[in-house]
C-alpha positions, 0 to 999 in steps of 0.5 A, spaced: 532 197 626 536 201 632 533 208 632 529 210 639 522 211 637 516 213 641 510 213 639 504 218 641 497 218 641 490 221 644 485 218 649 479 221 652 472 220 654 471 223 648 475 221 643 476 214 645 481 209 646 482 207 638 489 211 638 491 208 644 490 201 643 491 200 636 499 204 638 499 200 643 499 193 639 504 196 634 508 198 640 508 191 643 510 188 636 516 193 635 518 191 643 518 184 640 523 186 635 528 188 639 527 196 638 527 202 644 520 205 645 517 209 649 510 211 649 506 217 650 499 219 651 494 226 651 490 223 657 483 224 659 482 218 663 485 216 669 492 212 669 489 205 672 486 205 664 492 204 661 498 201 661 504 202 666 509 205 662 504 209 658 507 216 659 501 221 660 501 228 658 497 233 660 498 238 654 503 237 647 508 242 650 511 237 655 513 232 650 519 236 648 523 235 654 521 228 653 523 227 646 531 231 647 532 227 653 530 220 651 535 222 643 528 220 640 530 219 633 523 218 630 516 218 633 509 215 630 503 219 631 496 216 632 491 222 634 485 226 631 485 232 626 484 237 632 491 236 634 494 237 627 496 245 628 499 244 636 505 248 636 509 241 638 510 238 632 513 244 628 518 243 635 518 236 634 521 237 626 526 242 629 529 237 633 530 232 627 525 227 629 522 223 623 515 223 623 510 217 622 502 219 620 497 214 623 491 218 619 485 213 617 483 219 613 489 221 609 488 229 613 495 230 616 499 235 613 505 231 611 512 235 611 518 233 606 521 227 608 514 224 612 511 219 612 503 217 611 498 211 613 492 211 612 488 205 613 481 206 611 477 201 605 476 209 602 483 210 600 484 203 598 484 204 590 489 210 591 497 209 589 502 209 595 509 211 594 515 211 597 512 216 604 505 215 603 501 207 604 494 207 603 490 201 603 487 196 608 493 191 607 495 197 613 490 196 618 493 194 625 489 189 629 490 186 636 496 180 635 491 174 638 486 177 632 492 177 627 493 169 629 486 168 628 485 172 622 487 165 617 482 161 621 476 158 617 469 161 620 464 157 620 457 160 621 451 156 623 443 156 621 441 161 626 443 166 630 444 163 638 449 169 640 450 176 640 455 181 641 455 188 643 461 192 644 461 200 644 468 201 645 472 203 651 468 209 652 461 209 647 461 217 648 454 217 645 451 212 650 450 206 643 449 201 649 444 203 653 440 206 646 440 199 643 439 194 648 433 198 650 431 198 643 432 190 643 428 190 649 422 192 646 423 187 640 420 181 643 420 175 638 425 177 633 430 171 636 429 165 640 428 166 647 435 162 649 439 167 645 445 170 648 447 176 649 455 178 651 455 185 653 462 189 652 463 195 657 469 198 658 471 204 662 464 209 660 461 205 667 454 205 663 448 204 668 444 198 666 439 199 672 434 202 668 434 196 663 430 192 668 435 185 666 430 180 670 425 181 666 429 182 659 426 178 654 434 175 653 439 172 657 444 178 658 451 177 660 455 184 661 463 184 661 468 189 663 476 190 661 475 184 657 481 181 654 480 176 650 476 180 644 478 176 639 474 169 643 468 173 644 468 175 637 470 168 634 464 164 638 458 171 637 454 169 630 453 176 630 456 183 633 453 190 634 459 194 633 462 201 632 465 203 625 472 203 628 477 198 631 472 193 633 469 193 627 476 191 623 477 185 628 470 182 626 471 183 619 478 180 620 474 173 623 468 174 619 464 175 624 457 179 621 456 185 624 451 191 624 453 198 625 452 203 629 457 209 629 460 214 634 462 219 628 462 221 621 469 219 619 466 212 622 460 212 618 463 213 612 468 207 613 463 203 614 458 205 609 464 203 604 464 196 608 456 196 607 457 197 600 463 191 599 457 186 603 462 186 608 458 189 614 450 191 615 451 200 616 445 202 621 449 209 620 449 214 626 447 213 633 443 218 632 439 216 627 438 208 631 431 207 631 426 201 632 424 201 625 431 201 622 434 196 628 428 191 626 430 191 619 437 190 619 436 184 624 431 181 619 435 182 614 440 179 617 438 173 620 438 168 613 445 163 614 447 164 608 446 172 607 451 172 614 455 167 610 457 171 604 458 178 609 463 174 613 467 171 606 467 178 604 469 181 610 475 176 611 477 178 604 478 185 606 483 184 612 489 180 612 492 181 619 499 183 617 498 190 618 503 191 623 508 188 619 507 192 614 508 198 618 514 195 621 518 195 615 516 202 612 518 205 620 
């Protein structure tokens, strides 16, 4: 492949950093091969969060002059629905640069001569052609994670060490409101349990959780980089129904879901209706009762042995090579 291609995405405090980090695999995969990229982000956040050749913009516009000067041949776009109607990307086709759609919902409104991936479990049935890729077999994981997906995962008697991991903002808070919750939950686990919390750039204070006093051993991380042993060492994670969410079902790690969206919820609802995953549903709807429930109803050896067989069945890691080849 000797085209130029740039890639965009959205990041934000709102939106999250799934675009971004998803890309930035597919980005670092192309590299690999040999390709010329670039790479472009519509940013919230401060720089220091994100790669240093990430290229940041301030609004769409300016992407013009980026693309004509750099002879951009083609671009793989990755943001939310909202940007969908941007005046750039009418620029963009007038440039005669080849568009790639990243959409888990299928929503992009693909023109002639465009291409479609949606990786959602919700469009796995659905017939690809030679411009449209359905299926989970698209679904981009971390490189150290797609290494490991083929891994046998052992799962043990009982429940010994917790993850939970929000994402790289966790907008609606899921953290504090779960710990919280988990706090009053005296007895459910072994005293000796272990829970690894995952922060990422939302600064999420802790103070008002009293940790001297919390019933478990707590340990809270930050920019972590090695998700993938976290995952691998955790005989359970609470986690959003988006990119963590794959990764996890990729090692066979159970999962309880708590979701940032409706377009998460729905995913992992499908996941939950595959005996892959354990859906609470919308973090608005978390409460004690439902949170208590589903740890109960997890905590049996071979429950978890059968949700992680399925889930290992569902993601095969080879996502990024696949898209590769359509690009």
């Amino acid at each position: 492949m000797k085209d130029k291609i740039a890639f965009l995405v959205a990041i934000g405090n709102r939106i999250g950093t799934g675009h971004y980090r998803r890309m930035w695999n597919v980005n670092k995969y192309f590299r690999s091969k040999g390709v010329q990229t670039l790479f472009f982000a519509v940013s919230e956040v401060n720089s220091t969060q994100l790669e240093h050749e990430v290229m940041q913009l301030d609004e769409l516009g300016q992407l013009k002059d980026h693309l004509i000067e750099n002879k951009v041949e083609k671009i793989i776009i990755d943001i939310p629905a909202l940007y969908y109607y941007d005046p750039i990307f009418t620029t963009i086709r007038s440039l005669g640069v080849q568009i790639t759609w990243i959409n888990d919902s299928a929503e992009a409104r693909i023109q002639a001569g465009e291409k479609l991936i949606s990786c959602s479990l919700n469009f796995d049935s659905q017939q690809s052609d030679d411009y449209v890729f359905y299926g989970l077999k698209y679904v981009i994981l971390n490189p150290l994670i797609s290494e490991l997906a083929s891994t046998q995962r052992m799962i043990q008697p009982k429940i010994k060490k917790v993850l939970v991991s929000f994402g790289g903002t966790d907008p609606n808070g899921i953290t504090l409101r779960l710990l919280n919750l988990l706090d009053g939950m005296k007895g459910i686990w072994d005293n000796n349990l272990e829970i690894d919390v995952i922060l990422g750039s939302s600064n999420i204070d802790l103070s008002s959780l009293h940790t001297d006093k919390f019933p478990y051993k707590m340990y809270v991380h930050q920019y972590i980089q090695d998700m993938a042993g976290k995952l691998l060492s955790s005989d359970l994670a609470f986690i959003s129904g988006g990119m963590t969410m794959y990764e996890a079902c990729s090692l066979g790690t159970p999962s309880i879901i708590i979701n940032q969206n409706s377009e998460q919820n729905d995913e992992a609802a499908s996941f939950h209706n595959r005996g892959a995953v354990y859906n609470l549903g919308s973090y608005n709807q978390l409460n004690a009762v439902s949170l208590h429930d589903a740890i109960t109803h997890i905590q049996g050896q071979t429950i978890r042995e059968q949700m992680s067989k399925e889930a290992k069945s569902l993601i095969d890691g080879k996502g990024i090579e696949r898209i590769f080849q359509i690009v």
